[in-house]
C-alpha positions in Angstrom: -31.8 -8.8 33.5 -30.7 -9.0 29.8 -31.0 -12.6 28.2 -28.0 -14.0 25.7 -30.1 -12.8 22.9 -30.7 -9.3 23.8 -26.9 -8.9 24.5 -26.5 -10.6 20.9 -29.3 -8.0 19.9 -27.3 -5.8 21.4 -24.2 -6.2 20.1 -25.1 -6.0 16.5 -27.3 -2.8 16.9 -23.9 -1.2 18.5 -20.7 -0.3 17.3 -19.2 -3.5 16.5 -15.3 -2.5 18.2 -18.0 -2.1 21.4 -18.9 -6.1 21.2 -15.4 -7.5 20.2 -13.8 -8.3 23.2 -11.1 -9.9 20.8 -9.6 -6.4 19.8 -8.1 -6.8 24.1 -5.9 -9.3 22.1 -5.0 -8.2 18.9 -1.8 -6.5 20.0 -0.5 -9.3 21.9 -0.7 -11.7 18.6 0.1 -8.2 16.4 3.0 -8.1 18.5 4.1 -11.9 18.2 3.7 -11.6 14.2 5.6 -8.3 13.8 8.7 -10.0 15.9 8.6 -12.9 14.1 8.4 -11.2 10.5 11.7 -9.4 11.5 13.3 -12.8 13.4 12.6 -15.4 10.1 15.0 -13.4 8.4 17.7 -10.8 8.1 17.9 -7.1 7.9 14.8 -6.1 5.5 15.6 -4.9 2.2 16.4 -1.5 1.7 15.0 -2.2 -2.1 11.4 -0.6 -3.7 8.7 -2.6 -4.6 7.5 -3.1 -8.2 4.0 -2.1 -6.5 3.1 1.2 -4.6 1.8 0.6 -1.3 -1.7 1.0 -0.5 -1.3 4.2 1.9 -4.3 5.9 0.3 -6.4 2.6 0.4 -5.9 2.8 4.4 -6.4 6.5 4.9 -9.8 6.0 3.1 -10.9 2.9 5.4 -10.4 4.6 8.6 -13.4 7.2 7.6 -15.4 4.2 6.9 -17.8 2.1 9.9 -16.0 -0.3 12.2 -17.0 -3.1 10.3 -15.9 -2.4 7.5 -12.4 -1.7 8.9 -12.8 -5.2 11.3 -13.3 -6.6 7.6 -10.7 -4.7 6.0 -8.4 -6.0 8.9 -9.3 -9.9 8.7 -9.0 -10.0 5.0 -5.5 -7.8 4.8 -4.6 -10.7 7.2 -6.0 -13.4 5.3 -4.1 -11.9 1.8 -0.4 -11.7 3.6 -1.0 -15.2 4.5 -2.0 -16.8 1.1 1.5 -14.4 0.3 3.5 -16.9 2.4 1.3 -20.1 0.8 3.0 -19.9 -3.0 3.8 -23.2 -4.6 7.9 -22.4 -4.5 9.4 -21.5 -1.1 13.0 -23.2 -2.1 15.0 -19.9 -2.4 13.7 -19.0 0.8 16.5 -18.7 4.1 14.3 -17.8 6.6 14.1 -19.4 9.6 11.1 -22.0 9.0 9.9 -22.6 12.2 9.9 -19.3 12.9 7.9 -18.8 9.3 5.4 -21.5 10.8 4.9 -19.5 14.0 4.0 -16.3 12.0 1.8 -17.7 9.9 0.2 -19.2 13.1 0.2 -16.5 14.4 -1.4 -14.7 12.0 -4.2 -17.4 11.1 -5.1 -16.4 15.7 -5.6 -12.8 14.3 -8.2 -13.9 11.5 -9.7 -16.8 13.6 -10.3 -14.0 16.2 -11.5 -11.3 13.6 -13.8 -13.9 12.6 -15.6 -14.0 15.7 -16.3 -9.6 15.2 -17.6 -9.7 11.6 -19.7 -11.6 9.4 -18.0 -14.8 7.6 -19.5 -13.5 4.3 -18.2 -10.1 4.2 -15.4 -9.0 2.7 -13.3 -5.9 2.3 -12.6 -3.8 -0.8 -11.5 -5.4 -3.8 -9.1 -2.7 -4.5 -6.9 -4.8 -1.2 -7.2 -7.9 -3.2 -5.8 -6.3 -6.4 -3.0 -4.7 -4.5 -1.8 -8.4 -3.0 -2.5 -9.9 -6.7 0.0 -7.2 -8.3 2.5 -7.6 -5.3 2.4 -11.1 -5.9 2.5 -11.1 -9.8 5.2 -8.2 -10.0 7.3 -9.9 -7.2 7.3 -13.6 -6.8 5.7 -15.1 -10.1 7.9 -12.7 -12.6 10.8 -14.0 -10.7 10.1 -17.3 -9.7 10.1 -17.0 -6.4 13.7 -15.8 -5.7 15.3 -15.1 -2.6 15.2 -10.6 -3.1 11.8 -11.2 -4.0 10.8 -13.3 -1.1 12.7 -10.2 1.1 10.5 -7.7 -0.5 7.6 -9.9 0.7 8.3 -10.3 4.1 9.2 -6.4 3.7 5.8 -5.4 2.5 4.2 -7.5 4.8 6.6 -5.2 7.9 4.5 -2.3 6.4 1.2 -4.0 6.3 1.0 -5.2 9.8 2.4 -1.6 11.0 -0.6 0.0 8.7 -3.3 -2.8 10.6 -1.7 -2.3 13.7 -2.5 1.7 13.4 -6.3 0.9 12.1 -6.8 -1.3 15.6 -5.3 1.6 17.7 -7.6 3.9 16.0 -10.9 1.4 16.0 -10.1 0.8 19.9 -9.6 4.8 20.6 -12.7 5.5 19.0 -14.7 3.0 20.5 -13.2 4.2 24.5 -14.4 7.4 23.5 -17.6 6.4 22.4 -18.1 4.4 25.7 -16.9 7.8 27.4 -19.6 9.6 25.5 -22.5 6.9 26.5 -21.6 6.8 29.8 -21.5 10.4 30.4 -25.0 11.1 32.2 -26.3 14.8 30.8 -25.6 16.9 34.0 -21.9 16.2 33.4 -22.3 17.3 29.7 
């Protein structure tokens, strides 16, 4: 019989996505967010953002280990939230409560993440540098108005579509993997 601390053991000497029984529940709280960031307000804007999106950024994490990407996940999360934490919300005309219920919504992801990978890592800087730019270029050049706010909740759509299709891929990799392990060599 295995003790706590050889499944602990265990668990860190495998793939991480193989021990993080959370990743069951990321879709239903994914799910909750990505309603909500459409229900707080309008029609999303049809307008650019002053700052590219990332897509290369997540094409390169998803040939990285899975955590890395469980990191990359958790602190994407944690940088659209401090999005939503800026000192001037007044032009906003969302739907507050429903604002509140996204952002605790998406504090359940990270709390969650938190229990797959290490407090003390953290994902590329390049991520951070992308929500800094977004941030500077969108709601401190403006002053927080309300097309800037849209283009925030709109870039934060995209994001949480992107994260959603890194926890599909993480969870797809990691079923296979298990299919692979349990597969005894007679049936290879």
């Amino acid at each position: 019989m295995i003790s706590w601390t050889g499944l602990f053991i265990l668990c860190g000497v495998l793939n991480p996505a193989l021990c993080c029984d959370w990743l069951r529940h990321y879709g239903h709280y994914s799910n909750i967010s990505l309603t909500l960031i459409q229900l707080m307000g309008g029609e999303l804007t049809e307008e650019e953002s002053p700052v590219s999106f990332p897509y290369r950024l997540y094409r390169q994490i998803r040939n990285t280990e899975v955590e890395s990407q469980l990191v990359f996940i958790r602190d994407g999360l944690e940088l659209i939230s401090g999005l939503y934490l800026h000192d001037n919300l007044s032009s906003v005309t969302w739907n507050t409560e429903k604002m509140t219920h996204f952002l605790m919504s998406l504090n359940r992801q990270i709390d969650g993440l938190n229990t797959c990978v290490s407090m003390n890592s953290t994902a590329d800087n390049r991520l951070s540098g992308y929500y800094r730019r977004l941030k500077t270029r969108t709601l401190s050049h403006t002053g927080g108005s309300t097309a800037s706010w849209e283009l925030i909740r709109k870039e934060t759509k995209l994001h949480l579509d992107q994260l959603d299709l890194l926890v599909a891929s993480i969870k797809h990799s990691s079923a296979a993997s298990r299919r692979r392990s349990t597969t005894t060599p007679h049936q290879q």
